[in-house]
C-alpha positions in Angstrom: 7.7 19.5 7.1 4.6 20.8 8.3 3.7 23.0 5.6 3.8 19.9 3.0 1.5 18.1 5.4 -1.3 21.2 6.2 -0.8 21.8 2.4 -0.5 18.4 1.0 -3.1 18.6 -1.4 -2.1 22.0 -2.9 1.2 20.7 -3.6 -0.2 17.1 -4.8 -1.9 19.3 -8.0 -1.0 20.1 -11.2 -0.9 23.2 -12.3 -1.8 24.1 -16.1 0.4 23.0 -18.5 0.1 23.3 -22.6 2.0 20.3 -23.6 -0.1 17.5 -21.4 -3.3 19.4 -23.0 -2.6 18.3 -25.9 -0.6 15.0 -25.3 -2.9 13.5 -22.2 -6.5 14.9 -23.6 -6.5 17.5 -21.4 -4.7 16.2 -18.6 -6.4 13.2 -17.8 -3.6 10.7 -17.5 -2.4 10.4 -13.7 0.7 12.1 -13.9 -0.4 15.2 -15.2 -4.7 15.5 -13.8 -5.1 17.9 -11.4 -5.6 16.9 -7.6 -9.0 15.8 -6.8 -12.5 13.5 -7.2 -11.2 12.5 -10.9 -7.5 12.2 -10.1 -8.8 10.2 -7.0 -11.1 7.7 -9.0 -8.6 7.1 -11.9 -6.2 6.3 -9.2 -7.9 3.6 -8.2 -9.2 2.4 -11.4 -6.0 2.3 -12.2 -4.9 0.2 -9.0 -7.9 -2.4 -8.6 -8.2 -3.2 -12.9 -4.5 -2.5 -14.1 -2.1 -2.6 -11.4 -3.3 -4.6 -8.7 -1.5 -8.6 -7.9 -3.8 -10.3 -9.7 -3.9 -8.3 -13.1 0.3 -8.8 -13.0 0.1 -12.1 -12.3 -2.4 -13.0 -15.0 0.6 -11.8 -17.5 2.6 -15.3 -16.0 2.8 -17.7 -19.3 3.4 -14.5 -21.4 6.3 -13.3 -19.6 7.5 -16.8 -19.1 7.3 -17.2 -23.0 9.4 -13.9 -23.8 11.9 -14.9 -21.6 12.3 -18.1 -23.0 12.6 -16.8 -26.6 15.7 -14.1 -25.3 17.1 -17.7 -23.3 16.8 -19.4 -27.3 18.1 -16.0 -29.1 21.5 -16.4 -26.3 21.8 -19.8 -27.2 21.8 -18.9 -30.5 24.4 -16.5 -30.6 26.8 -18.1 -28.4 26.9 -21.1 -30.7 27.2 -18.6 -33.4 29.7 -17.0 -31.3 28.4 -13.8 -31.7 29.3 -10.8 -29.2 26.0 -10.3 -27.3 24.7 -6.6 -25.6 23.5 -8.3 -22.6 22.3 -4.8 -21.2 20.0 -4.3 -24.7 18.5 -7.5 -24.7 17.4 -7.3 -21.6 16.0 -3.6 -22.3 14.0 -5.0 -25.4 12.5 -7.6 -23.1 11.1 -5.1 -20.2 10.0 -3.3 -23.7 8.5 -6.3 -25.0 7.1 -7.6 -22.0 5.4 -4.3 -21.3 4.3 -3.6 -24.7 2.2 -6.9 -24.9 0.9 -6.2 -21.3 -0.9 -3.1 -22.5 -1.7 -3.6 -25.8 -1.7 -7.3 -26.4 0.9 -7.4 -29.2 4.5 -5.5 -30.2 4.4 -2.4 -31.8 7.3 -1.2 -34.4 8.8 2.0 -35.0 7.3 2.5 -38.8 3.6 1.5 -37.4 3.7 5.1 -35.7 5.1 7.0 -38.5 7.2 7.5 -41.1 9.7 9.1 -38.8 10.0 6.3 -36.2 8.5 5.9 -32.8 12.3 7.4 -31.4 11.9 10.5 -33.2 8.6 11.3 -32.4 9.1 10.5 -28.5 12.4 12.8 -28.7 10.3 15.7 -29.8 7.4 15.1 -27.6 10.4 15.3 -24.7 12.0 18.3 -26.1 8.1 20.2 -26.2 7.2 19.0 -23.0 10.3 20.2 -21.5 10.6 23.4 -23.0 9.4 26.1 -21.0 6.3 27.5 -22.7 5.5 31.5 -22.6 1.7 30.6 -22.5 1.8 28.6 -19.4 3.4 31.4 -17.5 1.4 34.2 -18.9 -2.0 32.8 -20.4 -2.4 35.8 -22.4 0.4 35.0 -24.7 -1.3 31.4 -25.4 -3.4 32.2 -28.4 -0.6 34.2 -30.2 1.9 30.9 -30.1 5.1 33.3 -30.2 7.1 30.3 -29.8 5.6 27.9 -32.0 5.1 25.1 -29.4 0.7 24.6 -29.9 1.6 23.9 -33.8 4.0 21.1 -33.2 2.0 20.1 -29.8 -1.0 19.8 -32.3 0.9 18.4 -35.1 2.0 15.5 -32.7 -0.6 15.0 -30.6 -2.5 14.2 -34.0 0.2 11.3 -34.6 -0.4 9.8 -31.5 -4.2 9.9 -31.8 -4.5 8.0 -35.3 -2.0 5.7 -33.8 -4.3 5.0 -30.4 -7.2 5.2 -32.0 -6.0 2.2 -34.4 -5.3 0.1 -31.1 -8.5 0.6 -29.8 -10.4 0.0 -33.0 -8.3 -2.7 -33.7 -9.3 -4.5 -30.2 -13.0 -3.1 -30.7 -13.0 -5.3 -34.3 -11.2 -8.5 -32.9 -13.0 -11.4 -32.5 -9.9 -13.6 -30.6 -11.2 -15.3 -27.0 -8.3 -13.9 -24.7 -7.1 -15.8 -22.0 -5.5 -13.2 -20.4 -6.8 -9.3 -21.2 -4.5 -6.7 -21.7 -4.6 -3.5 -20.7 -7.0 -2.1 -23.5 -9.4 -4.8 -23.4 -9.4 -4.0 -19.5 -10.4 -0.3 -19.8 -12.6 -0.9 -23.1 -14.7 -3.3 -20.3 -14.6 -0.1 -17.9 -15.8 2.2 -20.3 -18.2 -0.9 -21.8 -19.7 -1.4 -18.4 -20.2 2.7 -16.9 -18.5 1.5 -13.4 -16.0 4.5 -13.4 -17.3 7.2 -11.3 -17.3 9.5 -14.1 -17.6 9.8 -17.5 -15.0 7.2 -18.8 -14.4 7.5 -22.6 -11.8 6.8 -25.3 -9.7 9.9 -24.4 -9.2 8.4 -21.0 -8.2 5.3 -22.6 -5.9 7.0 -25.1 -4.4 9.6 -22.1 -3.2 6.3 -20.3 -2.3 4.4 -23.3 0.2 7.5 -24.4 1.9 7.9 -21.2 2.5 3.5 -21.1 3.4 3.6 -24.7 6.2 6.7 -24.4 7.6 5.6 -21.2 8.3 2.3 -22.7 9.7 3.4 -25.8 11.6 5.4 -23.1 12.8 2.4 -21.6 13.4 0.5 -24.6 16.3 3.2 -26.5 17.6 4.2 -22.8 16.6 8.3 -22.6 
């Protein structure tokens, strides 16, 4: 249609949006930064350091390893003669497989919080979902009639003690990678000022949220 090409970059924005304030740092992740210079450089940050052939392809032996431990764990189980979920153990793999691609190890529901990883993703769903009075009339935004900033707050303070753990943690580590994940990537970017703006933790921490939840999505099948 014509209009969606004159108007392309009107319609390629984001508009304002309460939860990914509070659950991207202020809309920096991909998905939810507005149309622009910064959406435009984070793009390709993104596509050159994280998602380009060669970044994938340095992920080889890993992958090859996980599959071979799933191969062992079938083995297993047939001789035990054991009914096997086919469908979920291949989930947990693509899980796995992008769990250690972006943060170099597996994470567990309890090293979230109390509540599990599954619970806290279901509410950060059912927030981000919910239509919000304050994002259709600002004024309303302070007064919270519904609630939603609390519990945006509340949870966006989970997943910040949680990121900030995995950076710290990678920050402290002393371990001569082979292959770099996906936080030792961006710590470099941030380490060596090539991003076209200022790149800090929270951009780290907006991209880390958004891998992390859509492959806890992945991994329980939302």
């Amino acid at each position: 249609m014509q209009v969606l090409k004159t108007y392309d970059h009107i319609f390629a924005s984001r508009p304002h949006h309460e939860a990914s304030q509070y659950l991207s740092y202020g809309q920096k992740n991909l998905i939810f930064a507005k149309y622009g210079v910064y959406w435009r450089n984070m793009r390709k940050l993104c596509t050159v350091h994280l998602l380009s052939n060669k970044k994938i392809n340095s992920f080889q032996s890993m992958r090859k390893q996980e599959v071979e431990l799933l191969i062992e764990s079938l083995k297993k189980e047939a001789h035990d003669r054991v009914a096997v979920d086919l469908s979920a153990k291949i989930t947990s793999l693509n899980a796995n497989l992008t769990c250690l691609m972006v943060f170099g190890k597996k994470y567990m529901d309890e090293d979230l919080d109390k509540r599990g990883f599954k619970s806290v993703v279901q509410d950060v769903v059912h927030l981000a979902a919910m239509p919000n009075l304050g994002d259709f009339f600002p004024f309303l935004g302070a007064i919270d009639l519904q609630g939603l900033t609390r519990k945006l707050k509340d949870l966006s303070k989970v997943f910040d003690e949680f990121l900030e753990k995995i950076i710290d943690e990678h920050v402290h580590s002393h371990d001569q990678k082979q292959t770099k994940d996906f936080v030792d990537t961006m710590m470099d970017i941030m380490q060596s000022g090539e991003a076209e703006f200022q790149f800090d933790r929270r951009h780290i921490k907006a991209i880390l949220f958004l891998q992390w939840t859509l492959q806890h999505h992945q991994r329980n099948g939302y």
